[in-house]
C-alpha positions in Angstrom: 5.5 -10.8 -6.1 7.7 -9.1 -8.1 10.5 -6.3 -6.2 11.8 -3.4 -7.8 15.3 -2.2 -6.8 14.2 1.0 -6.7 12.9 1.2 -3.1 13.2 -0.8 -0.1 11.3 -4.6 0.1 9.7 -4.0 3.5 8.1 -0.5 1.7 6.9 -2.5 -1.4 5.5 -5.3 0.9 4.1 -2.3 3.1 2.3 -1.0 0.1 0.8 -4.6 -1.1 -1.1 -4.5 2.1 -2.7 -1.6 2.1 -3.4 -2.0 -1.5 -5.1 -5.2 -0.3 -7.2 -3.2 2.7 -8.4 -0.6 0.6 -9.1 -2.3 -2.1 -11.6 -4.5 0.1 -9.6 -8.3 -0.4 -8.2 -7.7 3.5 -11.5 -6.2 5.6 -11.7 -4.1 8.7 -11.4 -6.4 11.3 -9.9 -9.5 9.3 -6.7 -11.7 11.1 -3.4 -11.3 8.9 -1.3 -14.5 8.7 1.4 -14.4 10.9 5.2 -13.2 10.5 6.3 -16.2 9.3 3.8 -17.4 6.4 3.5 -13.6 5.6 7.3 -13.9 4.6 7.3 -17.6 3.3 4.1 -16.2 1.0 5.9 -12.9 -0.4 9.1 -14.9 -0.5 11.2 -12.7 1.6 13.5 -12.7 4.9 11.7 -12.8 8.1 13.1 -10.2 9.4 12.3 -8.3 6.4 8.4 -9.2 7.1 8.7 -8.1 11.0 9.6 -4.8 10.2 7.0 -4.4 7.5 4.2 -5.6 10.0 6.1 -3.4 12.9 5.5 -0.2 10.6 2.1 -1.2 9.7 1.4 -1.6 13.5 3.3 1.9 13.8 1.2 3.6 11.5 -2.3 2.1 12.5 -2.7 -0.1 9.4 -2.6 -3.1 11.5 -3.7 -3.7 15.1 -1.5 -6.3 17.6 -3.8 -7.8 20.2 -1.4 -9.8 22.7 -1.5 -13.5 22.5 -4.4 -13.4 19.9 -2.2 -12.0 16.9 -2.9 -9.4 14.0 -5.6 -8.1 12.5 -6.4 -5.1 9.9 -7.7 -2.0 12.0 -11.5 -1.5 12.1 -11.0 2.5 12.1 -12.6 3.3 9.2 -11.2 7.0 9.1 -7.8 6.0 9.1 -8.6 3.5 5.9 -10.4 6.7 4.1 -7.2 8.7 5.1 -4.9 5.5 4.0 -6.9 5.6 0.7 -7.0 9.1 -0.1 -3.0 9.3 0.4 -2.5 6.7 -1.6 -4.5 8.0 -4.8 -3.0 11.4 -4.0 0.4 9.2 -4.4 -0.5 8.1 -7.6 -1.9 11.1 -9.6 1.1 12.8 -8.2 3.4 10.4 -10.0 1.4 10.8 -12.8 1.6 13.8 -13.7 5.6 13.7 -12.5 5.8 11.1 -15.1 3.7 13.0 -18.2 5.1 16.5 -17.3 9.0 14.8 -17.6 7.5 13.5 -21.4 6.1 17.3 -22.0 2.7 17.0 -21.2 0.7 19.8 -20.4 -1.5 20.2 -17.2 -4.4 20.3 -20.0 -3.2 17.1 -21.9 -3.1 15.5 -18.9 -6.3 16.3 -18.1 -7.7 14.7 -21.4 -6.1 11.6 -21.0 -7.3 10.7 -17.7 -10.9 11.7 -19.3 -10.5 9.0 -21.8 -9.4 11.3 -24.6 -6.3 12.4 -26.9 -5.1 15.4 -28.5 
């Protein structure tokens, strides 16, 4: 995995996994590797990985059961919720992005409809 510099690892890493949930490749319910080949895999400190998992943990992503390890949350609500956010993220940057270039809300629109001006 390529990092940008322009926010923190543990946040990019944070994002890679939900990408993964939502996107179906991680399922409700599934184990997540531990700590340690979680780090070794994305190439990063451990300690880096612990507080990525600890946040995911925080925010319901990912559920801790004692002695058995981790595992993506079966709530399905909070993966609709996860998903939604995340798209609203997206089109938000978006239109950031074309409105900075001049872009209108209109040209916008026509572009994500397939079309140009």
């Amino acid at each position: 995995m390529q990092f940008s510099t322009s926010s923190p690892i543990y946040l990019q890493v944070m994002d890679c996994i939900k990408r993964e949930i939502i996107s179906g490749r991680r399922r409700p319910g599934d184990r997540v590797e531990s700590v340690r080949t979680l780090a070794a895999f994305y190439g990063i400190n451990l300690n880096t990985m612990q507080r990525a998992c600890s946040e995911l943990e925080r925010e319901g992503v990912l559920v801790t059961r004692r002695g058995v390890g981790s595992f993506v949350t079966e709530d399905q609500e909070r993966i609709h919720r996860l998903r939604e956010h995340m798209a609203d993220e997206l089109v938000e940057h978006f239109r950031r992005e074309m409105a900075a270039l001049g872009f209108t809300e209109e040209e916008m629109t026509l572009r994500l409809q397939g079309g140009k001006p």
